[in-house]
The first five atom37 places (N, CA, C, CB, O) and aatype in JSON, in Angstrom:
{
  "aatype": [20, 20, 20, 20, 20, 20, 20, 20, 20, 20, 20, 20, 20, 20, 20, 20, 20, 20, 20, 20, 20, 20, 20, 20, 20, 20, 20, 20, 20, 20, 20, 20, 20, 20, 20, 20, 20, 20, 20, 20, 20, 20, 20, 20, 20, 20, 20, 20, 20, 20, 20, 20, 20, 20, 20, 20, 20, 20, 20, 20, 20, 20, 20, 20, 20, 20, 20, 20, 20, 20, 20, 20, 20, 20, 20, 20, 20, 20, 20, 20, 20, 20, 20, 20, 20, 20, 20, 20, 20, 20, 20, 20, 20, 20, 20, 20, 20, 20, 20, 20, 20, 20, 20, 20, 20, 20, 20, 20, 20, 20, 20, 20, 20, 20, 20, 20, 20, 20, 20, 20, 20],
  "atom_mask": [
    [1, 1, 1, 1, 1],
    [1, 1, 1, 1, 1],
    [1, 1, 1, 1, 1],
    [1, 1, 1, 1, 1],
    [1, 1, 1, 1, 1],
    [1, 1, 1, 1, 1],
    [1, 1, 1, 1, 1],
    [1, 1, 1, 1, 1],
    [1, 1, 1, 1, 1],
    [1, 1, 1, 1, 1],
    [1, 1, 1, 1, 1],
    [1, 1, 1, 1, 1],
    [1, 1, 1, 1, 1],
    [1, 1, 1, 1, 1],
    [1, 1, 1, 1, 1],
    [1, 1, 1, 1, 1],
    [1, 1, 1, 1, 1],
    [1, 1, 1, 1, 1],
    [1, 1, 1, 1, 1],
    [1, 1, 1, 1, 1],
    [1, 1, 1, 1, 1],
    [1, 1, 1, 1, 1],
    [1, 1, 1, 1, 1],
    [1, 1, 1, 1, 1],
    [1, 1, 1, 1, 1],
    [1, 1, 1, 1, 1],
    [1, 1, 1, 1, 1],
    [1, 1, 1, 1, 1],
    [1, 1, 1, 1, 1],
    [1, 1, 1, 1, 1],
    [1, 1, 1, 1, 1],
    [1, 1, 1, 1, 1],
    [1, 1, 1, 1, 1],
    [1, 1, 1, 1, 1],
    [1, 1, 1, 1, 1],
    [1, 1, 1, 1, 1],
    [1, 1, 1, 1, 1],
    [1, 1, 1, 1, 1],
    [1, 1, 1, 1, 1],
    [1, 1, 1, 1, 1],
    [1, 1, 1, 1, 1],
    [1, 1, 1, 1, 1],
    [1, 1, 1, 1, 1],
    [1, 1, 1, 1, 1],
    [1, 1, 1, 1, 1],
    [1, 1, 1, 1, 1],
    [1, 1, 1, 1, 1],
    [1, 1, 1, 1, 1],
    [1, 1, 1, 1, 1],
    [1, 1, 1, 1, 1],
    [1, 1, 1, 1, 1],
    [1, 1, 1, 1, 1],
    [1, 1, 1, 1, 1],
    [1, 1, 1, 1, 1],
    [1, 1, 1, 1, 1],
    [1, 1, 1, 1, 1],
    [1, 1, 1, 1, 1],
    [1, 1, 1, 1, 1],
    [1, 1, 1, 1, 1],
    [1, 1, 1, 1, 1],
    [1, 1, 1, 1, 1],
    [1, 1, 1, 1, 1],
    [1, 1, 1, 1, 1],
    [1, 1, 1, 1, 1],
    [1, 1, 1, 1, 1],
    [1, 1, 1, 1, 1],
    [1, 1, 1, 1, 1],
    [1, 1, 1, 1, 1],
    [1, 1, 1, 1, 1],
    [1, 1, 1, 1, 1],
    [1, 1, 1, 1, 1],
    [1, 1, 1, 1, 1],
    [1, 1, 1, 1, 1],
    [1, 1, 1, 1, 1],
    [1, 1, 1, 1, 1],
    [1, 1, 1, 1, 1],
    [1, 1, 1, 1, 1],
    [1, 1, 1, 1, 1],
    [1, 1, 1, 1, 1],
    [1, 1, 1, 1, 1],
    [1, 1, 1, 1, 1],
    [1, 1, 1, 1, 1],
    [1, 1, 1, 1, 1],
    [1, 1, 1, 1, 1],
    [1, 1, 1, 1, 1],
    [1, 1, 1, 1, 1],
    [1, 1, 1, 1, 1],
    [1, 1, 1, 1, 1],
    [1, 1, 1, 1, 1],
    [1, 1, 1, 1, 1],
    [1, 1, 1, 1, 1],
    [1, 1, 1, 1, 1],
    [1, 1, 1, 1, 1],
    [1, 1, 1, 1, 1],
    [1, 1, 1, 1, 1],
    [1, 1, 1, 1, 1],
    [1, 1, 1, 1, 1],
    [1, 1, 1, 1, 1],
    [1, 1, 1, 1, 1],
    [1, 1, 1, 1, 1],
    [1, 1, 1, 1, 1],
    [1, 1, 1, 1, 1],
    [1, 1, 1, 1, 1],
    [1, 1, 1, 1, 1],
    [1, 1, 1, 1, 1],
    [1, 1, 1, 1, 1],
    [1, 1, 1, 1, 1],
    [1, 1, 1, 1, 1],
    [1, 1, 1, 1, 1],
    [1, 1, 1, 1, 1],
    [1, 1, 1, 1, 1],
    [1, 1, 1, 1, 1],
    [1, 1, 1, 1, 1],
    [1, 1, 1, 1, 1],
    [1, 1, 1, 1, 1],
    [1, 1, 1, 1, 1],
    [1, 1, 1, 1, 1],
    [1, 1, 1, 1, 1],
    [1, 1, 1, 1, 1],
    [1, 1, 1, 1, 1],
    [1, 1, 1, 1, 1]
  ],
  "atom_positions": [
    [[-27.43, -3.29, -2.35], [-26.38, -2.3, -2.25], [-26.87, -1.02, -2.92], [-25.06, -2.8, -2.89], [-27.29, -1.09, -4.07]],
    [[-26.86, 0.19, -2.25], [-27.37, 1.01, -2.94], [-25.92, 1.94, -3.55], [-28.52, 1.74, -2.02], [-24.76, 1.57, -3.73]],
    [[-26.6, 3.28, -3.76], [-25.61, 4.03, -4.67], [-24.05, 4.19, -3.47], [-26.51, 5.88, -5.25], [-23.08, 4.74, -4.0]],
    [[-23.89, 3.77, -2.09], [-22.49, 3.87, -1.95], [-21.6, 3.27, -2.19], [-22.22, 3.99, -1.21], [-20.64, 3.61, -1.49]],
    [[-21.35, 2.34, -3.01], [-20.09, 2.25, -3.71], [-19.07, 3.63, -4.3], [-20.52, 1.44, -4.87], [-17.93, 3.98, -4.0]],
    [[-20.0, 4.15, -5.18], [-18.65, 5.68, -5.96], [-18.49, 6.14, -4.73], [-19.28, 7.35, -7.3], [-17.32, 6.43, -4.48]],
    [[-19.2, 6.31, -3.94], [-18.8, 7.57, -2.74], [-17.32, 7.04, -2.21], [-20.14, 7.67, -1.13], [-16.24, 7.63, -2.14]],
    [[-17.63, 5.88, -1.93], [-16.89, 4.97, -1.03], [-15.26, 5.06, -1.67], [-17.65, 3.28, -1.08], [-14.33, 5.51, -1.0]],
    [[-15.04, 4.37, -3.61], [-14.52, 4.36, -4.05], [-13.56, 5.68, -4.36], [-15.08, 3.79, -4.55], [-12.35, 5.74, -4.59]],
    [[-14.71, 6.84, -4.25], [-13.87, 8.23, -4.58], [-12.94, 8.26, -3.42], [-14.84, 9.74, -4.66], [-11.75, 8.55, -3.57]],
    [[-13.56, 7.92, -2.06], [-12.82, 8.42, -0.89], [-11.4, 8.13, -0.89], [-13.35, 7.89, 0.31], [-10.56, 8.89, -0.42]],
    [[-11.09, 6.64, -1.61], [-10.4, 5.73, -1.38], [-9.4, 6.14, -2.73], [-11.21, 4.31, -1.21], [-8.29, 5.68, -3.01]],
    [[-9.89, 6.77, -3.17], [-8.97, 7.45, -4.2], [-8.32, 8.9, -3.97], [-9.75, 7.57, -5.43], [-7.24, 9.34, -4.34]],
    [[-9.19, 9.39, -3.36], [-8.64, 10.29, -2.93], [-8.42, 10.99, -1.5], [-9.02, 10.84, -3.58], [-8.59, 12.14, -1.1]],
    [[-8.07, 10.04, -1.01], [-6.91, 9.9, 0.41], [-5.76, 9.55, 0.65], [-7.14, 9.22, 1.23], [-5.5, 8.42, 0.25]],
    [[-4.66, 10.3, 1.33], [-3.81, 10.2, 1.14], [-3.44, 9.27, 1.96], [-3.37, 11.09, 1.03], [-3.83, 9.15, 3.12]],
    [[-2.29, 8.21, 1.09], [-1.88, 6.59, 1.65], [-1.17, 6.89, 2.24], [-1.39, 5.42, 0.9], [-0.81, 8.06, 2.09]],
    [[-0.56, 6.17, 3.16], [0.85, 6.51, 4.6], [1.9, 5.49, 3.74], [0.39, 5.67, 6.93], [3.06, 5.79, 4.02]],
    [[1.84, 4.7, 3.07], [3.01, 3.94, 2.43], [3.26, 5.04, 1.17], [2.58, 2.16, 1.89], [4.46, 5.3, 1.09]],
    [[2.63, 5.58, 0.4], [2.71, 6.82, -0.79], [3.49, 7.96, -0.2], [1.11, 7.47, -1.28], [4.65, 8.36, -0.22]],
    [[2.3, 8.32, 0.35], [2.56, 10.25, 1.15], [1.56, 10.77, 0.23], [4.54, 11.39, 0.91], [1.05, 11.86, 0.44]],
    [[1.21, 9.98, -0.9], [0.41, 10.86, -2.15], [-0.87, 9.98, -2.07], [1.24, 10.86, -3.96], [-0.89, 8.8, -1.75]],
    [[-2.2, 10.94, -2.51], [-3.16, 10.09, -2.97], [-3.1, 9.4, -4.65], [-4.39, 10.94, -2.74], [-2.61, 10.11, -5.53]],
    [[-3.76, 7.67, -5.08], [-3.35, 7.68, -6.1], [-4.21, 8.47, -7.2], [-3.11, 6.48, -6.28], [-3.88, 8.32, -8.38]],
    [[-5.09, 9.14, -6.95], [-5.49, 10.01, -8.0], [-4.65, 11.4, -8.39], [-6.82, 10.36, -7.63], [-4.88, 12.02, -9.43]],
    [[-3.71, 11.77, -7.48], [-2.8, 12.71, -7.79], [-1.87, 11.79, -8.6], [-2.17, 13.48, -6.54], [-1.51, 12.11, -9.74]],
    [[-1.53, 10.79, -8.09], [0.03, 10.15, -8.93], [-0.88, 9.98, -9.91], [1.13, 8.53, -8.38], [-0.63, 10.94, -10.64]],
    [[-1.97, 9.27, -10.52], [-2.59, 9.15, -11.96], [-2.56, 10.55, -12.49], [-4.16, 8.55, -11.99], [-1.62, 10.74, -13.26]],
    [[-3.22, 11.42, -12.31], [-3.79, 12.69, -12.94], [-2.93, 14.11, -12.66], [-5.29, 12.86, -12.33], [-3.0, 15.11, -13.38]],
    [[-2.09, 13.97, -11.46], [-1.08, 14.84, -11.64], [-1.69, 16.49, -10.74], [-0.8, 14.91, -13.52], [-1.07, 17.55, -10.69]],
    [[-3.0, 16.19, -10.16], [-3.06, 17.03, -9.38], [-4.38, 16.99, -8.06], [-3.04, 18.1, -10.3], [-4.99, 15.95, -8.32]],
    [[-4.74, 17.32, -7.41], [-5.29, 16.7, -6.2], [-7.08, 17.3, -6.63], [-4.37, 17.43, -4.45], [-7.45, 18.32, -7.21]],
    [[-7.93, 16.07, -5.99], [-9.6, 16.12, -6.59], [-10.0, 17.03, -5.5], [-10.67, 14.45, -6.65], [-9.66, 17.28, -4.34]],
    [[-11.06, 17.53, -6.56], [-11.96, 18.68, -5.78], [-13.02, 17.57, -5.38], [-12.66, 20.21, -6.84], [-13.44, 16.59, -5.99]],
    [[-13.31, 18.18, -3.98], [-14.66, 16.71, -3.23], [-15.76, 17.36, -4.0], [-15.21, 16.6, -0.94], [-15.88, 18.53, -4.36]],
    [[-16.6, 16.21, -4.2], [-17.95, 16.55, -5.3], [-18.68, 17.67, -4.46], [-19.21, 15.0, -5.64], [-18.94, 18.74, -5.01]],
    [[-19.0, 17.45, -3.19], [-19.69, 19.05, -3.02], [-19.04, 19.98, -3.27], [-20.1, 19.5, -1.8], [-19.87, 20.74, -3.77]],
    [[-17.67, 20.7, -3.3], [-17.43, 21.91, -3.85], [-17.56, 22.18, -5.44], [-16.18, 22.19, -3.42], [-17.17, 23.19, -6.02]],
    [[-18.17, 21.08, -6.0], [-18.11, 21.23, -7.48], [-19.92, 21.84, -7.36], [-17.63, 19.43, -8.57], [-20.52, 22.68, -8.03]],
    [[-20.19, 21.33, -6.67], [-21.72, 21.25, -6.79], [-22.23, 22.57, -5.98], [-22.36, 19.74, -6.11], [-23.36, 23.05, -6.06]],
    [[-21.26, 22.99, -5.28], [-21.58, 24.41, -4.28], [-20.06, 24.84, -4.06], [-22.51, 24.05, -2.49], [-19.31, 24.5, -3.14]],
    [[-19.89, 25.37, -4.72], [-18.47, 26.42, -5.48], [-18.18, 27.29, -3.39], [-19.5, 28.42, -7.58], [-18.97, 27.84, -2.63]],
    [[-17.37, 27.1, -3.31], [-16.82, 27.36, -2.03], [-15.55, 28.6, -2.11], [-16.24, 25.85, -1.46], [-14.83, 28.33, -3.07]],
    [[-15.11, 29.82, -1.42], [-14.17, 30.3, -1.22], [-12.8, 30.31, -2.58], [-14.0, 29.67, 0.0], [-12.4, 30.99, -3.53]],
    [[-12.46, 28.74, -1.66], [-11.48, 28.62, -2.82], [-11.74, 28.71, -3.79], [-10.9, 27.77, -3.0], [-10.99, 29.35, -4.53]],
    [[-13.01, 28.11, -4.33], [-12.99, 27.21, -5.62], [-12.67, 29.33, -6.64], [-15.29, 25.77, -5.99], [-11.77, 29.79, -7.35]],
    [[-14.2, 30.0, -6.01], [-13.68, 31.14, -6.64], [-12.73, 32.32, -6.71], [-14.29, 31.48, -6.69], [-12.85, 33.43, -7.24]],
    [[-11.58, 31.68, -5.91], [-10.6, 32.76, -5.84], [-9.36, 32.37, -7.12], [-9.93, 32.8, -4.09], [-8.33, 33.04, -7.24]],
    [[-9.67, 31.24, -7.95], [-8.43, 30.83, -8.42], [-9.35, 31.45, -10.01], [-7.78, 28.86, -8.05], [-10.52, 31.35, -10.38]],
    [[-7.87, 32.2, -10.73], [-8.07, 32.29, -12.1], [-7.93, 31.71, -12.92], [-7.76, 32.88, -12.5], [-7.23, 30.74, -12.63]],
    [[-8.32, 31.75, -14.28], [-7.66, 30.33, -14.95], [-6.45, 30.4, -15.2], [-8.17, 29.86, -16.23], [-5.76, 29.48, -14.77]],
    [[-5.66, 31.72, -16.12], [-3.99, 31.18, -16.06], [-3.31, 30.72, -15.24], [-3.17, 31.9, -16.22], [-2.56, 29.76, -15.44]],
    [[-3.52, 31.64, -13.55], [-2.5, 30.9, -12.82], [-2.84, 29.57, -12.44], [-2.13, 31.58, -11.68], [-2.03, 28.77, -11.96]],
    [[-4.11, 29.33, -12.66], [-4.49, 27.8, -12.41], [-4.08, 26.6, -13.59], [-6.16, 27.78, -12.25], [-4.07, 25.39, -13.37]],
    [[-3.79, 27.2, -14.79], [-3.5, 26.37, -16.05], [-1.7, 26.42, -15.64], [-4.15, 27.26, -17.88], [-0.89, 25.54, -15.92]],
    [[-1.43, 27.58, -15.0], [0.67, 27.56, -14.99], [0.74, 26.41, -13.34], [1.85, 30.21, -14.48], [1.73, 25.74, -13.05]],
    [[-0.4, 26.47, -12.59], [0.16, 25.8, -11.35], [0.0, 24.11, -11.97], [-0.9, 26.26, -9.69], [0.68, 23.14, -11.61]],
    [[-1.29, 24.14, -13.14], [-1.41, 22.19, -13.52], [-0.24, 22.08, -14.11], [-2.75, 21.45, -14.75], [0.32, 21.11, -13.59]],
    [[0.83, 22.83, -15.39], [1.69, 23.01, -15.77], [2.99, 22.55, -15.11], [1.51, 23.97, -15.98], [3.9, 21.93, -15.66]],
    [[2.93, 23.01, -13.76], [3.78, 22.74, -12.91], [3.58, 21.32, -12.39], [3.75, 23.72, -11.96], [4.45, 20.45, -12.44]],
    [[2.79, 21.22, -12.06], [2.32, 19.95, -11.54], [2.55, 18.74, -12.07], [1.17, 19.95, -11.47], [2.94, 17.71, -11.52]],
    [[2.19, 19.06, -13.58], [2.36, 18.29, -14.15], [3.92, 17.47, -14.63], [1.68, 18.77, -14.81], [4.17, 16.27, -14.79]],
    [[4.66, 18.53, -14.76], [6.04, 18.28, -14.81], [6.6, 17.5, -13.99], [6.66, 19.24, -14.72], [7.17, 16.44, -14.26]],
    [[6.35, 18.33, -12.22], [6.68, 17.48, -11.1], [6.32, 16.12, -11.61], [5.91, 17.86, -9.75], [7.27, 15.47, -12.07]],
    [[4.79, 15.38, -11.62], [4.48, 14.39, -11.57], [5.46, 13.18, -11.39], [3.83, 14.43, -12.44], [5.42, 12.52, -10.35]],
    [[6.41, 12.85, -12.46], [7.06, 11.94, -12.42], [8.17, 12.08, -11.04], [7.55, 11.83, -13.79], [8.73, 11.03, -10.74]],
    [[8.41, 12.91, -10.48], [9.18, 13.5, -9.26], [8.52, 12.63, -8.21], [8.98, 15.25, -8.98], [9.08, 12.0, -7.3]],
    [[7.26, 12.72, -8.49], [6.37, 12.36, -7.16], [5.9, 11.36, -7.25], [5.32, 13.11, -6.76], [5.46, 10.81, -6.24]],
    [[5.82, 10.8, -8.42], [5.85, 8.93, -8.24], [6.79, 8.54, -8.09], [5.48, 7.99, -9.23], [6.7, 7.57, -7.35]],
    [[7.94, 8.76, -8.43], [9.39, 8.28, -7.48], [9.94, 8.21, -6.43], [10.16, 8.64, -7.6], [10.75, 7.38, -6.02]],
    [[9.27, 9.55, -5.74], [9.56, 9.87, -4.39], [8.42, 8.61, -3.37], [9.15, 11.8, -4.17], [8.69, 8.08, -2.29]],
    [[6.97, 8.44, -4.36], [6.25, 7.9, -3.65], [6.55, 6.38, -3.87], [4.99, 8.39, -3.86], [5.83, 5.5, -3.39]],
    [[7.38, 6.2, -4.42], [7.95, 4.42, -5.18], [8.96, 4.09, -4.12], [8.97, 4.39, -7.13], [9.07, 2.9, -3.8]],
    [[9.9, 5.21, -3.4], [10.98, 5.74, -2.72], [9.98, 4.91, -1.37], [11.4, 7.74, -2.85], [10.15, 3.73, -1.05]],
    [[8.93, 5.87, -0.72], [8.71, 5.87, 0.25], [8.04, 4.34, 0.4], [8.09, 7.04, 0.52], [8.25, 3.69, 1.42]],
    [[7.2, 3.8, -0.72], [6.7, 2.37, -0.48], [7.84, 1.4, -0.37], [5.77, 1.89, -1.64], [7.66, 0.51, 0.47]],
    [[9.02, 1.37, -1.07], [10.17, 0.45, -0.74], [10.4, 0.73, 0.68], [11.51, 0.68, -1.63], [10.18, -0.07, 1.59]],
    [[10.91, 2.07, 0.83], [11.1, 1.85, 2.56], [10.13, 1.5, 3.71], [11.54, 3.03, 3.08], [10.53, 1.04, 4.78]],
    [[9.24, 1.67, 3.53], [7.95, 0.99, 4.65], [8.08, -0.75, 3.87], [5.71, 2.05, 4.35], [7.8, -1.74, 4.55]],
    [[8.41, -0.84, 2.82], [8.26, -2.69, 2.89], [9.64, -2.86, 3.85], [8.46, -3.79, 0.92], [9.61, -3.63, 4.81]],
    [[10.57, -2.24, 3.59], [11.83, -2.59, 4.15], [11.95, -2.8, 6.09], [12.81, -1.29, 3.54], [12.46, -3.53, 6.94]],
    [[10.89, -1.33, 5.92], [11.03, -1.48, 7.8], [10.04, -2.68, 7.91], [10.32, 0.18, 8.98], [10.24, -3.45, 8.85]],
    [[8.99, -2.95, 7.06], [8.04, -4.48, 7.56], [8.91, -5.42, 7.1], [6.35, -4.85, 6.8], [8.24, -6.39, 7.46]],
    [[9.51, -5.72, 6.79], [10.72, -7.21, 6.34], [11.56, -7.33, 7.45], [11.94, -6.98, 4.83], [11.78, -8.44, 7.94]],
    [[12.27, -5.9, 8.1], [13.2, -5.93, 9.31], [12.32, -6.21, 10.62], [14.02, -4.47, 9.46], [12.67, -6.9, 11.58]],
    [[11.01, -5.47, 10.44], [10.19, -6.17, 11.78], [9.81, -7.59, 11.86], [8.84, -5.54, 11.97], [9.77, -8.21, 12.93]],
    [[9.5, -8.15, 10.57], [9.08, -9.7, 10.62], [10.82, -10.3, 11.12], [8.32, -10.42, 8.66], [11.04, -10.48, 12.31]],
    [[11.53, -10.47, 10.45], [12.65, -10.93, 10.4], [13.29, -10.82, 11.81], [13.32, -10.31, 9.37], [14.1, -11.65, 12.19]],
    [[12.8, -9.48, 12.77], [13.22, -9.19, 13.86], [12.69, -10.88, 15.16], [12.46, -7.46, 14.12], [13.11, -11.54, 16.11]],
    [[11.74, -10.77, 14.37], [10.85, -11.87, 15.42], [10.49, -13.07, 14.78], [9.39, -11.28, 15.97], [9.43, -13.63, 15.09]],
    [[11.4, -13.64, 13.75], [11.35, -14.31, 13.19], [12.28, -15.67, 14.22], [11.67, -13.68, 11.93], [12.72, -15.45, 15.35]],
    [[12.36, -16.59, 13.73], [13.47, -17.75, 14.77], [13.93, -18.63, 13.46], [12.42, -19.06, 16.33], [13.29, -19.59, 13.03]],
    [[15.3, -18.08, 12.83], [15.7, -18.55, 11.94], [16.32, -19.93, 12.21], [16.39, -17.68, 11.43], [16.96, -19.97, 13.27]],
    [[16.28, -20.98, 11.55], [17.6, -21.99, 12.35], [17.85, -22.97, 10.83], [16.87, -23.33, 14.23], [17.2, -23.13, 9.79]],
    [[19.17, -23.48, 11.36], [19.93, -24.14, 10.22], [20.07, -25.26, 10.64], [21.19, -23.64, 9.77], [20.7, -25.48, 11.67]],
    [[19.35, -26.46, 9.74], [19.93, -27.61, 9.81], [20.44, -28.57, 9.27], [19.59, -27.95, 10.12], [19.7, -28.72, 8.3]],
    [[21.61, -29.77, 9.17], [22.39, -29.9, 9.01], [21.9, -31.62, 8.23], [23.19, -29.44, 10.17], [20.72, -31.91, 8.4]],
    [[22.52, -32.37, 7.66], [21.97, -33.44, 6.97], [22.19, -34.69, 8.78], [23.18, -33.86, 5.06], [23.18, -34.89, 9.49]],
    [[21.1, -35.09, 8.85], [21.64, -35.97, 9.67], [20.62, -35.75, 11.19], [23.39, -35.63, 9.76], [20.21, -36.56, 12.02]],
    [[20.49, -34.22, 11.06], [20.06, -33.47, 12.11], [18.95, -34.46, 12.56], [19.62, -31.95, 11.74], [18.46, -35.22, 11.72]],
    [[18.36, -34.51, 14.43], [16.74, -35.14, 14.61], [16.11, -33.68, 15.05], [16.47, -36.62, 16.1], [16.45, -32.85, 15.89]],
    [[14.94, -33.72, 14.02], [13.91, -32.58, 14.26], [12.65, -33.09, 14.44], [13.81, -31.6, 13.15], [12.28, -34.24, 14.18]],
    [[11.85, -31.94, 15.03], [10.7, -33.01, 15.66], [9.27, -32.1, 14.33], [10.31, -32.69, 18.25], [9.1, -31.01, 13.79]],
    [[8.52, -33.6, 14.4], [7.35, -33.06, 13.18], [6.31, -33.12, 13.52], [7.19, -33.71, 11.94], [6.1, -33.59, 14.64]],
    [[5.21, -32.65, 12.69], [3.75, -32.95, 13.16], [3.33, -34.07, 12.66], [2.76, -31.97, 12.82], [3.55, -34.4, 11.49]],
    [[2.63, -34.83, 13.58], [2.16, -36.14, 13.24], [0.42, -35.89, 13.59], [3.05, -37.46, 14.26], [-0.15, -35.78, 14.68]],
    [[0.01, -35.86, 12.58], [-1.57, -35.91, 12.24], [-2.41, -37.4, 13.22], [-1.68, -36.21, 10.17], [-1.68, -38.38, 13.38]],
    [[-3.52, -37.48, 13.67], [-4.28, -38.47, 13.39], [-4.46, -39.43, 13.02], [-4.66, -38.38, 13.1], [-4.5, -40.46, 13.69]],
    [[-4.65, -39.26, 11.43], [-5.06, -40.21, 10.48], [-3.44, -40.73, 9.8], [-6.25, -39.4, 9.29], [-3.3, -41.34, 8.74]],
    [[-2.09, -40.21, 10.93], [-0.62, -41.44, 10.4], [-1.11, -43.17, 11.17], [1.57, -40.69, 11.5], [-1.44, -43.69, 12.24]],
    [[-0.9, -43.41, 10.1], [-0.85, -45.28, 10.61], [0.55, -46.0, 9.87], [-2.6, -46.39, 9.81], [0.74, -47.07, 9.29]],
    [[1.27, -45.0, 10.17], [2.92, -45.97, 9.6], [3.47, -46.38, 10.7], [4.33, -45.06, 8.75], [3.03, -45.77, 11.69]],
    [[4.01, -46.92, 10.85], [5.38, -47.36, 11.38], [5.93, -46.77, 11.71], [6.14, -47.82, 10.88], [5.52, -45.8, 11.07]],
    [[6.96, -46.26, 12.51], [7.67, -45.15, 12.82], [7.27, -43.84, 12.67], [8.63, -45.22, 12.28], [8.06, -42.95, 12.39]],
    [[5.76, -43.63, 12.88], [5.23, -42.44, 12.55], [5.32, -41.29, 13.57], [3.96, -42.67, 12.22], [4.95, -40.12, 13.53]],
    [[5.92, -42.01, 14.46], [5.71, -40.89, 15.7], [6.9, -39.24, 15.26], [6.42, -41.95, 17.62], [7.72, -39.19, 14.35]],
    [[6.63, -38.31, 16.08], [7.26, -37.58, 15.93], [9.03, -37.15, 15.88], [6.65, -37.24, 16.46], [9.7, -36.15, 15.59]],
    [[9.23, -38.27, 16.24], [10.98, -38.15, 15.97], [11.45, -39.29, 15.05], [11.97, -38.34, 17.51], [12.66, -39.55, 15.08]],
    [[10.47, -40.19, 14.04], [10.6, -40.85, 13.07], [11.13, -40.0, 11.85], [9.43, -41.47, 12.9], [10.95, -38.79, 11.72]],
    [[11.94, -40.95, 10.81], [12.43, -40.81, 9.83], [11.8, -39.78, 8.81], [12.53, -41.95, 9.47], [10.7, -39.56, 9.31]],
    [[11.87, -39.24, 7.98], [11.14, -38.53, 7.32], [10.86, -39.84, 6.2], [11.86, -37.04, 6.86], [10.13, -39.68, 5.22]]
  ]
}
């Protein structure tokens, strides 16, 4: 295995999840990663931002934070919720009753007596 693991791992940190809406390196750190080449070859953006308004926008950010792990706690309950209503949709619930005959799997290697599939439990 050579050196792609971090690459791999950064990606995966910093992409944004469809159950979140957020990547989790923003919900940890409270504001979104610069990709290692613009650190390494300073791009447009990187030099148009100053430091105060860049220290008042982490400021901000930072505050939000807890806003946006809630909202993103918000959005993972509801995607489990719509996957619980889809399983459940196609699910074949049934109720049975003491007494009921249900039919079972009978393996191979049964050598009882009444082992067949509509035998006694």
């Amino acid at each position: 295995m050579t050196l792609e693991l971090p690459g791999v791992l950064w990606a995966y940190r910093t992409t944004t999840k469809s159950s979140m809406g957020e990547t989790p390196f923003s919900l940890v750190y409270g504001t979104e990663a610069l990709i290692p080449m613009e650190v390494g070859e300073p791009t447009l953006r990187y030099f148009r931002v100053d430091e105060e308004s860049n220290n008042e926008a982490m400021l901000i950010n930072f505050e939000l934070l807890e806003e946006r792990r809630d909202m993103s706690r918000v959005r993972m309950e509801a995607q489990k919720q719509r996957m619980e209503r889809y399983y459940n949709r196609r699910a074949n619930l049934r109720y049975f009753k003491v007494g009921d005959l249900v039919m079972r799997k009978v393996t191979q290697n049964a050598r009882e007596l009444n082992a067949g599939k509509l035998g006694p439990m």
